[in-house]
FITIRO-108004 format. One record per atom (N, C-alpha, C): x, y, z. Coordinates in steps of 0.2 Angstrom, whole numbers, padded with zeros to 4 digits, always signed. Each point is the difference from the previous one (the first is absolute). Example, Ala and Ser with C-alpha at 12.3 -4.5 7.8 and 13.67 -1.06 7.14 Angstrom:
+0066-0028+0039 -0004+0006+0000 +0004+0006+0000 -0002+0005-0004 +0004+0006+0001 -0004+0005+0003 
***
This chain:
-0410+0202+1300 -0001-0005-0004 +0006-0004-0001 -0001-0007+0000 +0007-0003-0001 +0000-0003-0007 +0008+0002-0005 -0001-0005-0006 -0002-0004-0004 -0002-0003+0007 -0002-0007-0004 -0009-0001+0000 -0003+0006+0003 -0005+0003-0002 -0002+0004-0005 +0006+0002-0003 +0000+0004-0005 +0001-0006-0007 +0003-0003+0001 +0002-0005-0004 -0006-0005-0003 -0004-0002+0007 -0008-0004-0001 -0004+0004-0004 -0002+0008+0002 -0003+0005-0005 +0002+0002-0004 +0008-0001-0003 +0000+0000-0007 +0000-0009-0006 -0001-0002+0005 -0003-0008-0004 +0004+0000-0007 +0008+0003+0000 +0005-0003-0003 +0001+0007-0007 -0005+0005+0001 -0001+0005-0004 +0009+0004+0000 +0002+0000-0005 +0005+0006+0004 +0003+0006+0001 -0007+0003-0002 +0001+0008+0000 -0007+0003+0003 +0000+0004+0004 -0004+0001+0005 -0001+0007+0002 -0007+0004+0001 +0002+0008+0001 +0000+0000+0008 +0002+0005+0005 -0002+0003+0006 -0006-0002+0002 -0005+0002-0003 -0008+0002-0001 -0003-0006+0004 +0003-0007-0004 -0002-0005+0002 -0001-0002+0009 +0007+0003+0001 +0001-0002+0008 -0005+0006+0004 -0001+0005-0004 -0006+0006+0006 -0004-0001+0000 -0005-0003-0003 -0007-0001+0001 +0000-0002+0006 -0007+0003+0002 -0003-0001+0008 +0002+0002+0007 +0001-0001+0004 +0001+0004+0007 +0009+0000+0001 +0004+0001-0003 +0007+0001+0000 +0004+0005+0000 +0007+0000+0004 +0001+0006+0000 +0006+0002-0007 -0003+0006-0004 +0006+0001-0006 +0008-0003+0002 +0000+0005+0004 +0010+0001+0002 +0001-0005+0001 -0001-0005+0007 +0002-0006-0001 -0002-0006-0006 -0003+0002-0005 +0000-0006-0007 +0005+0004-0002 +0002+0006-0002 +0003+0003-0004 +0009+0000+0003 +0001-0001+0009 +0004-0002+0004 +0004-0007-0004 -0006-0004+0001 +0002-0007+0000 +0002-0002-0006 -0003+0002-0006 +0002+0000-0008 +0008+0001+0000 -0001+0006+0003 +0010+0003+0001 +0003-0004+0003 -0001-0003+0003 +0006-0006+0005 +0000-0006-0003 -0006-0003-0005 +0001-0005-0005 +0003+0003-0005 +0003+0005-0003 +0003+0004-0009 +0005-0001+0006 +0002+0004+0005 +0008-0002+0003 +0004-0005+0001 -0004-0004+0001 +0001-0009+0002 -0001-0004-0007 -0003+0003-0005 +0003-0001-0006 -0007-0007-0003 -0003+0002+0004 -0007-0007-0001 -0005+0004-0005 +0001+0005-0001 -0004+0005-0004 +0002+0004-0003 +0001+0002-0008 +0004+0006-0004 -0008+0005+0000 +0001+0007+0000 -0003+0006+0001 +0000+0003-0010 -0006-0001-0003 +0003+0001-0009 -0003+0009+0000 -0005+0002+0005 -0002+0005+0000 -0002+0002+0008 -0003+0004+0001 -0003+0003+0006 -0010-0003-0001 +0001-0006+0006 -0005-0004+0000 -0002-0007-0005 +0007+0000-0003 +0000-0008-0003 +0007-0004+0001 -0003-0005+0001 +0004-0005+0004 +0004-0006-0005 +0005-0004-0001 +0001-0003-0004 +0001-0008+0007 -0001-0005+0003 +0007-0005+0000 +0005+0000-0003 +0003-0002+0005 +0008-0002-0002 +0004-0007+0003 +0004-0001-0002 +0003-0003+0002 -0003-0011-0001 +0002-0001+0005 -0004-0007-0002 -0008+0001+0003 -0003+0004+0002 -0009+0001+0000 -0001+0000-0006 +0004+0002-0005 -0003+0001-0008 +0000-0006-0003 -0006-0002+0000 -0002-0007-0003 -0001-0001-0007 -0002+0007-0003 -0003-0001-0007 +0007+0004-0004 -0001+0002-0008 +0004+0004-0004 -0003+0006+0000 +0005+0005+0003 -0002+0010+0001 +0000+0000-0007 -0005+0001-0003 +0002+0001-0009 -0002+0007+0000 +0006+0003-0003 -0001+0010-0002 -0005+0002-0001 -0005-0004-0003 -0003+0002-0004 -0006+0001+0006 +0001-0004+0004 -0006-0001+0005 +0002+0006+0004 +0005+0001+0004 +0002+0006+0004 -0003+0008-0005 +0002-0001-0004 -0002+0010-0006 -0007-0003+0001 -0003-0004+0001 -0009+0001-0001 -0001+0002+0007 +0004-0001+0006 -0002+0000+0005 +0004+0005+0002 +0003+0005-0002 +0005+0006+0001 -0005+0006-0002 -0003-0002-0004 -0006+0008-0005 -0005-0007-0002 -0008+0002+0004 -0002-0004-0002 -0003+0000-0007 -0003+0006-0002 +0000+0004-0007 +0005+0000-0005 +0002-0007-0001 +0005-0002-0004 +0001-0005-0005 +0006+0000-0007 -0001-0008-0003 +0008+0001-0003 +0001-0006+0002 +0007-0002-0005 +0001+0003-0008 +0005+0002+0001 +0001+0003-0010 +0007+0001-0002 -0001+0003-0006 +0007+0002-0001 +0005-0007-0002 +0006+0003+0002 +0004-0003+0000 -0001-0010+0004 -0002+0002+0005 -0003-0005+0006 -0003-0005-0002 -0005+0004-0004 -0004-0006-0004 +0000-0004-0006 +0005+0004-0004 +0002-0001-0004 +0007-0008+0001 +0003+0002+0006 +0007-0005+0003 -0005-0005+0000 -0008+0000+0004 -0004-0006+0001 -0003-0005-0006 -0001+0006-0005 -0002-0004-0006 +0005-0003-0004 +0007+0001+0002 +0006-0002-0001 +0001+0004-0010 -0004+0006+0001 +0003+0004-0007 +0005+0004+0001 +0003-0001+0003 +0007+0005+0001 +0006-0005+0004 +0005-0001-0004 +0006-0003+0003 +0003+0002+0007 +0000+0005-0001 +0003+0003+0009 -0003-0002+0006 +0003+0000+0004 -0001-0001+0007 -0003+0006+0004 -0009+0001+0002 +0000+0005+0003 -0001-0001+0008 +0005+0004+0001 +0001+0000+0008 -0003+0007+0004 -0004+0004-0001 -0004+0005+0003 -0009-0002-0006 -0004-0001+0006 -0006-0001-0001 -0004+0005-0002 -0003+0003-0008 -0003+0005+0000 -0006+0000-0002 -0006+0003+0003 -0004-0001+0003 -0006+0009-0004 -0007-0002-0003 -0004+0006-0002 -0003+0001+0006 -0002+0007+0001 -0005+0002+0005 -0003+0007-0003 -0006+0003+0004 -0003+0006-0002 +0003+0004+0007 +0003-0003+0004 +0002+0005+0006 +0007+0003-0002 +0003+0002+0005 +0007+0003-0001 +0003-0002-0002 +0008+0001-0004 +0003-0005+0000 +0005+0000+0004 +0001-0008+0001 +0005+0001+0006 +0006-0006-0003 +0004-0001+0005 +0006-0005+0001 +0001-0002+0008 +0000-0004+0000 +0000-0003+0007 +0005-0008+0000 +0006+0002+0005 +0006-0003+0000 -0005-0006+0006 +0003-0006+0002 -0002-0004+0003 +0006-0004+0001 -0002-0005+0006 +0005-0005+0001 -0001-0005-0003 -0005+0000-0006 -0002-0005-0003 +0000+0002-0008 +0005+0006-0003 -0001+0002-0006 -0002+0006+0001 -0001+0001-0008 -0001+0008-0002 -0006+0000-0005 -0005+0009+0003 -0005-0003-0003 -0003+0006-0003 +0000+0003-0006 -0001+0005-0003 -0009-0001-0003 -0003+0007+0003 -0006+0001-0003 -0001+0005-0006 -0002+0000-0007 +0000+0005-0003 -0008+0003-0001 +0000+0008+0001 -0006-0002+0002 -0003+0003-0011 -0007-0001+0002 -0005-0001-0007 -0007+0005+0002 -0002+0002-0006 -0006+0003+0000 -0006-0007+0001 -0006+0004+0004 -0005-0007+0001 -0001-0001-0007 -0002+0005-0004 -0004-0004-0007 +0007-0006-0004 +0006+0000+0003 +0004-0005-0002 +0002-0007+0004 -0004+0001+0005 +0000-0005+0005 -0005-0008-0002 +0005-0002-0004 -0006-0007-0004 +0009-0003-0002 -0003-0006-0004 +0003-0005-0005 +0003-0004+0007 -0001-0003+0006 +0003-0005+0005 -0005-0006+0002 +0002-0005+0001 -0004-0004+0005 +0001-0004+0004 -0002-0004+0003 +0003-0003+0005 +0003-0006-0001 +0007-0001+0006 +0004-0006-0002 -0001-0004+0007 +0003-0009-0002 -0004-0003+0006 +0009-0001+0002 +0002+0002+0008 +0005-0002+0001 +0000-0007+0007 +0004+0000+0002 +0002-0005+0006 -0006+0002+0003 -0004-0006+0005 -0005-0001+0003 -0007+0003-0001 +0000+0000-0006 -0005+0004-0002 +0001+0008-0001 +0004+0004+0004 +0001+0008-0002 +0001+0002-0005 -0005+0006-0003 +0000+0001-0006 +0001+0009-0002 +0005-0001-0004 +0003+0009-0002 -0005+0001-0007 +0002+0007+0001 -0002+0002-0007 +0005+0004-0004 +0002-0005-0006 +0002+0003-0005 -0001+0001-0007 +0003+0007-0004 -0001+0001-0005 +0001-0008-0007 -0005+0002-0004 +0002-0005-0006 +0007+0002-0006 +0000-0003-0002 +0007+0001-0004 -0001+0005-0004 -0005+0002-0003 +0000+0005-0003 +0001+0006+0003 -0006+0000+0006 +0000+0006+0004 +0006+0003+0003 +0005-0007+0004 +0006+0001+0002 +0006+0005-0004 -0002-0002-0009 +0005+0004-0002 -0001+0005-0003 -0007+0002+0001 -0005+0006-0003 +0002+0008+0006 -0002-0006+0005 +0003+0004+0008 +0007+0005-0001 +0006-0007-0001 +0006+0002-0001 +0001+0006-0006 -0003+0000-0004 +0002+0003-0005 -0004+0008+0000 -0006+0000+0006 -0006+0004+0000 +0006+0005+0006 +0006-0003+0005 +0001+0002+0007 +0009+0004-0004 +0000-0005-0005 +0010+0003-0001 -0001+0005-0007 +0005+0005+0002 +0000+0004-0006 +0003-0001-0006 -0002+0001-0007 +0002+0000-0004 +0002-0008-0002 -0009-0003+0000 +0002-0007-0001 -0005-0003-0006 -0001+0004-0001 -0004-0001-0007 +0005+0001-0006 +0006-0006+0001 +0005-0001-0006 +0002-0006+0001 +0002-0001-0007 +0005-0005-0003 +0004-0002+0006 +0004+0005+0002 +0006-0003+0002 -0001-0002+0009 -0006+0004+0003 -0001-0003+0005 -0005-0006+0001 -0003+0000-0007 -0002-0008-0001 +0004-0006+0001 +0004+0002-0005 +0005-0004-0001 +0007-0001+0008 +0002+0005+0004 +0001-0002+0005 -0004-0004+0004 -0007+0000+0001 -0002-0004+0006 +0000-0009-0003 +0005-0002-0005 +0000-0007-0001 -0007-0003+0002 -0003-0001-0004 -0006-0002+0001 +0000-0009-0001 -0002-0002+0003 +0001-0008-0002 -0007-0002+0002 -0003-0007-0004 -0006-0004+0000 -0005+0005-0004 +0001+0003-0003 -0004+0006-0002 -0007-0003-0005 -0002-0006-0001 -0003-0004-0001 -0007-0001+0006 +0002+0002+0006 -0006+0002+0003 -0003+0007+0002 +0003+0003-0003 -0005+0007-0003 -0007+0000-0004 -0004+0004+0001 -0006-0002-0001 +0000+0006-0005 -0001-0001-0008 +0001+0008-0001 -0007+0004-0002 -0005-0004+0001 -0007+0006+0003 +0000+0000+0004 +0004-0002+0008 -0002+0003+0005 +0005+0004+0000 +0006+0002-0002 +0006+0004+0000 -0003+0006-0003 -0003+0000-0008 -0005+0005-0001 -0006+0003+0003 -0002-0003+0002 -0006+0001+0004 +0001+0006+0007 +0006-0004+0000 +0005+0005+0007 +0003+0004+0000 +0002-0001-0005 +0003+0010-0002 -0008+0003-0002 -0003+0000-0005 -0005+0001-0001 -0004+0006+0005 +0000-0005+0006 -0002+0002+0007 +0004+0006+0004 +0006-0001-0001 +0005+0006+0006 -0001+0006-0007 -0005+0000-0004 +0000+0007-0004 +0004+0004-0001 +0006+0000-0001 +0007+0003-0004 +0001-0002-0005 +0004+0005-0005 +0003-0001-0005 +0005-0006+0001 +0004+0001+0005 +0008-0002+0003 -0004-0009+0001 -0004+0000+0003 +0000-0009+0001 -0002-0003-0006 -0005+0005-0007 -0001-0005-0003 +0007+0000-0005 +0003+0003+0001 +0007+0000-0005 +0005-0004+0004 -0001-0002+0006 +0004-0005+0002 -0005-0007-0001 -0005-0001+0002 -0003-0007-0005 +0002-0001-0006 -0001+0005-0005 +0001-0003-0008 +0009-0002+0000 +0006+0004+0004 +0006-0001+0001 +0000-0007+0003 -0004-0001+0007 +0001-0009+0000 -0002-0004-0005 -0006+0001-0002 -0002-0004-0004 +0004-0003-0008 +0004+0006-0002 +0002+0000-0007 +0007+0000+0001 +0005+0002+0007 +0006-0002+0002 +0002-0008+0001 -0007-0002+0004 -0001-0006+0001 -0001-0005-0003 -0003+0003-0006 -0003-0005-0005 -0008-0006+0006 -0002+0005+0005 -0004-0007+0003 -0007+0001-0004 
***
């Protein structure tokens, strides 16, 4: 296959699995050949074993992180820290993408960033929904509440004042605080709901 067949069948997409190019009477090794001589020639970055990124000027659209971690575990939703940087409640800069899943957890370095899965029990696998990115591509990420219910359900000893109080909270005006209830309520610990009533009455929201 030549690139610029590859190019036509991704119709400007910029992330693409293996899979795509097997279907039908083809031989593995050579799809599998010819991927590797496009990642060496630098026309393709390799994010995982069987996902493909463009590079360079083929890359027509914006690679958004948040697009690549849906595409890395597809059983997955922005959260945490992550999604909190997108809802702009946290002043810092986050530079590793952190990501909920019910599989393992993993960490997976790329040439395109860094991308941490933390994993969660299914009965806690809720509070996300879908976001519309460039071209129409859509992730799935946690809501604000959940994002910070997440964090505080995944780090030890966070059901305090003081670690409240480090995560500098800002815009805290878009918290919802029956759904914040509603959400600790849900992950059935003592420890989340005494970190809800902690935002709530730290925050005054």
């Amino acid at each position: 296959m030549k690139f610029e067949v590859l190019l036509k069948l991704l119709n400007g997409e910029p992330l693409f699995s293996s899979s795509l190019l097997l279907a039908g009477n083809v031989s593995q090794e050579t799809i599998h050949k010819q991927l590797s001589r496009w990642v060496a020639k630098g026309k393709l970055t390799q994010l995982r074993r069987g996902l493909y990124a463009l590079s360079g000027p083929y890359l027509k659209t914006e690679l958004h992180p948040f697009l690549i971690a849906n595409m890395l575990k597809k059983a997955s939703y922005i959260s945490m820290q992550s999604a909190l940087g997108h809802y702009n409640m946290i002043p810092e800069y986050v530079p590793v993408t952190t990501c909920i899943t019910t599989g393992r957890p993993e960490e997976i370095n790329t040439g395109l960033g860094k991308y941490i899965f933390r994993h969660i029990k299914k009965n806690l696998f809720w509070g996300y929904s879908e976001m519309e990115l460039a071209r129409k591509n859509r992730v799935f990420i946690a809501t604000i509440e959940k994002a910070l219910l997440d964090l505080i359900y995944l780090t030890p000893d966070s059901d305090s004042i003081d670690f409240i109080n480090e995560l500098r909270l800002q815009n805290t005006e878009k918290i919802n605080i029956t759904t914040l209830r509603q959400y600790s309520n849900k992950f059935g610990t003592p420890k989340m709901q005494r970190a809800a009533n902690l935002l709530i009455d730290t925050l005054k929201i």
